[in-house]
N, C-alpha and C positions, 0 to 999 in steps of 0.2 A: 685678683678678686678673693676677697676672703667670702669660703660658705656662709652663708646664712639665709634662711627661710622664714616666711610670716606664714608659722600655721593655723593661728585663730587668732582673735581679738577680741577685746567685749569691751562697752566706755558706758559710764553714768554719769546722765546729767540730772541737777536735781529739779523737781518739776517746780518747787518753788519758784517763783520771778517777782522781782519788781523793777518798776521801769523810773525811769528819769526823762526829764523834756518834754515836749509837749508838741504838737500835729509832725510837720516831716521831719522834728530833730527827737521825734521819741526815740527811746533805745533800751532793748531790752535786755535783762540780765540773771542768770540763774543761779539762786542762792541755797545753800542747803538750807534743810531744816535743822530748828534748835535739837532736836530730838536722835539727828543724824551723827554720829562721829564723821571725822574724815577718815579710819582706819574702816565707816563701813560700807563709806565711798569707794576706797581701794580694796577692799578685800569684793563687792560686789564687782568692780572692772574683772578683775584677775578670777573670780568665777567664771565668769560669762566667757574671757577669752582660753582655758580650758576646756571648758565644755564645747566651744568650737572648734579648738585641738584636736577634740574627739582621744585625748589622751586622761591616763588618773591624774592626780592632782600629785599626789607621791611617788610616780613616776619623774616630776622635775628635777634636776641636776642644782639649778641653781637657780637663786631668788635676788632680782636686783630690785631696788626701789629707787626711782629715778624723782624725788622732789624736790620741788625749792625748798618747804619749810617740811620736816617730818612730823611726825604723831608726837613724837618727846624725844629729847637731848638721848638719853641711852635706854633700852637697847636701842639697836638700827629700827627702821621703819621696818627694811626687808624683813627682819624677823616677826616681826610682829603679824604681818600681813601671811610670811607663814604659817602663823601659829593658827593663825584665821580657815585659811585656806588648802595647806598642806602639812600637817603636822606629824604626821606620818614618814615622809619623804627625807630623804639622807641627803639634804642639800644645801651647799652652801648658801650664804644669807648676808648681802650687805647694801648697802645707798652708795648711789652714785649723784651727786649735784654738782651740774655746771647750772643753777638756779630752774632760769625757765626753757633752755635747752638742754637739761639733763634727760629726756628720753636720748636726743640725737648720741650724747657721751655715752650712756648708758648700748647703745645698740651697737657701736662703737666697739663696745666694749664685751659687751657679750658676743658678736664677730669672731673678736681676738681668740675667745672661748672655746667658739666652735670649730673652727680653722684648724684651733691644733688639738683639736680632739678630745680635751680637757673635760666637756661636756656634750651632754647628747639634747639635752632640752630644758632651755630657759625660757623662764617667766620675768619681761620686764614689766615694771606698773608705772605709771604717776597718775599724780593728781596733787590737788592742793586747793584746801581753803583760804583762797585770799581774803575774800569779805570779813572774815574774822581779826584780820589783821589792817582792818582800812581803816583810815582819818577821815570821819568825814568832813570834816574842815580845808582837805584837800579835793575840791571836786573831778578835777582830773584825774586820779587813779580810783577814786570812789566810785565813779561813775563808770569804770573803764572793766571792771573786772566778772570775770563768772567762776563759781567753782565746778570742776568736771573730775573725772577720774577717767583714765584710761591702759590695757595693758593688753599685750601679744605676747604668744608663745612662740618663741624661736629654737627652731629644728636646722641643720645642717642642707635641709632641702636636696633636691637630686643632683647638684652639679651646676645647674646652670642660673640658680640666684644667690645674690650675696653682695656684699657694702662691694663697690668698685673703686670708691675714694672716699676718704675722711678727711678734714681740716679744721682746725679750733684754734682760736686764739685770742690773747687777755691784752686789754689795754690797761693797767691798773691804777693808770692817772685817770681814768672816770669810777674809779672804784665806788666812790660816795655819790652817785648821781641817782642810782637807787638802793635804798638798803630799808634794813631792819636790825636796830642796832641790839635790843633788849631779848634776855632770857637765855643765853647763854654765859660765857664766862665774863666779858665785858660786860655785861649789866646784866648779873643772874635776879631769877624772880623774886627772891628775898629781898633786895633791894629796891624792888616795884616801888614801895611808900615811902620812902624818904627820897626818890629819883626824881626823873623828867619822862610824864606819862607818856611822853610822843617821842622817847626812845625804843619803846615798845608797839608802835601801830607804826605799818611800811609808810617810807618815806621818798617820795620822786620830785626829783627836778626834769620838771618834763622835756621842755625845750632843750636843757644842758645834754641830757642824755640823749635826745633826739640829731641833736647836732655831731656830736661825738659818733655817732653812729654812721652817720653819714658821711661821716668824713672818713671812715675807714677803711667804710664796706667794701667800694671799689677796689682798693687793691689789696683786699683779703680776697673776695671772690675770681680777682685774675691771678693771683697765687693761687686758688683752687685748680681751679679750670688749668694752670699750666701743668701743675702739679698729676692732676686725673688724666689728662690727655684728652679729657671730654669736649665737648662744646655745648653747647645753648641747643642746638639741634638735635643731640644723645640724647637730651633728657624729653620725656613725655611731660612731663606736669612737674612745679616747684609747690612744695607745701610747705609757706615758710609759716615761722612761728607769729599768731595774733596779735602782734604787741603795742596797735596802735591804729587810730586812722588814718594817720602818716604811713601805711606798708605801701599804698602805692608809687609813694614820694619815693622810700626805698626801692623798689621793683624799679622804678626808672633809672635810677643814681645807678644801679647797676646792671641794665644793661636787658632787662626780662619784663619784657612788654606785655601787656591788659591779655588776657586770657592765658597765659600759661602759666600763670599761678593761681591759687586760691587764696580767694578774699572775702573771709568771713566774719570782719571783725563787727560788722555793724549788727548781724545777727546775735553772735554770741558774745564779742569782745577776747579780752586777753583771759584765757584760764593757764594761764604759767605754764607749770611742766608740763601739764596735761593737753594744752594748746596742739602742738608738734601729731601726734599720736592720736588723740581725735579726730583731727580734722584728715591725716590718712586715713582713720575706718571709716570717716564717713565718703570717702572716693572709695572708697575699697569694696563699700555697703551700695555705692549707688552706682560702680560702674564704671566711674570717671578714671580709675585705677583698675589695668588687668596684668594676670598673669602674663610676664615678659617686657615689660612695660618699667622703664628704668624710671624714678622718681628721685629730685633734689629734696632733701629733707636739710631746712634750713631757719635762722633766726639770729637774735640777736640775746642778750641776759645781762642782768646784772654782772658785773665786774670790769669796766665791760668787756663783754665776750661776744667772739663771733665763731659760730659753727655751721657744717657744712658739709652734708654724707651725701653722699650718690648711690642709692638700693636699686637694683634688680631685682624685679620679682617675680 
């Protein structure tokens, strides 16, 4: 087991909504305000889960930012969200993205941190405005998304919590089933007007990616489970990532039957990074999650990718 502790958490959602559909296929969805950045998305998560630390803000060791899509190309996000939040503080600063399961990579990773003593207390965030980035012309991801922010502080805890297993893995022949091709080097923003404006707004083939997934997941998640030594029974509660109305098609394909996950996608739908890490505080906030209580923290992303931690808490 590698140490690691959840000593606070804080998540924003924005109160904006607008919905889609109409009587029992309504569906609601939270979109920031024009007026909001996303850097005031994440710098408000990572206050809030701070001040549940009950630690300084410049006490942090290190600042991960865990998004799909950052604030801008350079600096890192993590820096910036410092600049916001702990400016003060001697701490390293950088992005971790495996997309929309870069919290899972990121805790992963900050683990590794703590374990060997490297660090005494990390700040992970995500979040991400997808809506900024939708087609509406594609109503399946148009329709599908919310923007949220979320982030915990991670402390070494007293010994008896910490990652027990981690697994990730890229299949890169579905690489293009979801992307965002525009604003970096392959199609920088300079080239916006002489381009193809829908290399710039996210792009999903819903079913191809849905299918690929399915076909995977099986025996990624029995290489987990053989790898962890764990079972279906170790764990208390699966919080896999939102990424569809399809998760429970997923939950059966592998093996994790109607109540021991959480399914929130009709409420809130897919908020990418932020999905993963939400939806722990909000078990964490209401109960469904206690101290000592092992949790699968899992999902699917662009690339495609399959990842898969098992925390003690």
């Amino acid at each position: 087991m590698k140490h690691c502790a959840i000593a606070g958490w804080g998540t924003v959602l924005p109160e904006r909504t607008v919905t889609f559909g109409s009587g029992d296929r309504t569906v609601t969805r939270h979109r920031i305000a024009d007026d909001v950045s996303h850097l005031d998305m994440l710098a408000g998560a990572a206050e809030r889960a701070i001040a549940h630390a009950g630690i300084a803000a410049d006490d942090l060791d290190l600042v991960l930012a865990a998004c799909a899509a950052g604030v801008q190309p350079i600096p890192c996000t993590a820096a910036l969200v410092q600049e916001r939040v702990a400016p003060g503080a001697r701490a390293a600063a950088f992005d971790v993205n495996s997309t929309c399961t870069s919290f899972v990579t990121a805790l992963d990773v900050a683990s590794r941190y703590l374990e060997d003593g490297d660090h005494e207390r990390v700040l992970v965030v995500s979040g991400d405005v997808g809506s900024r980035f939708l087609d509406p012309a594609q109503r399946e991801s148009a329709e599908l998304f919310s923007d949220a922010a979320a982030a915990v502080v991670l402390t070494r805890g007293d010994g008896t919590q910490g990652v027990l297993s981690a697994l990730q893995q890229t299949w890169p022949e579905h690489a293009h089933d979801t992307e965002l091709r525009g604003g970096l080097s392959r199609f920088p923003a300079q080239a916006f007007a002489d381009g193809d404006p829908a290399d710039y707004l996210f792009d999903m083939h819903g079913r191809r990616a849905l299918m690929g997934m399915l076909r995977v997941l099986p025996g990624f998640f029995e290489r987990f489970f053989t790898r962890s030594g764990l079972t279906l029974d170790d764990v208390d509660l699966v919080v896999p990532h939102q990424a569809s109305g399809a998760l429970g098609i997923a939950m059966r394909r592998i093996g994790i039957p109607e109540g021991k996950y959480v399914d929130a996608v009709a409420e809130y739908g897919n908020m990418v990074s932020s999905s993963v890490p939400y939806t722990l505080a909000r078990c964490l906030d209401d109960g469904r999650l206690r101290r000592g209580d092992t949790v699968l923290l899992c999902g699917t992303a662009a690339g495609l990718t399959a990842n898969a931690l098992a925390l003690r808490l």
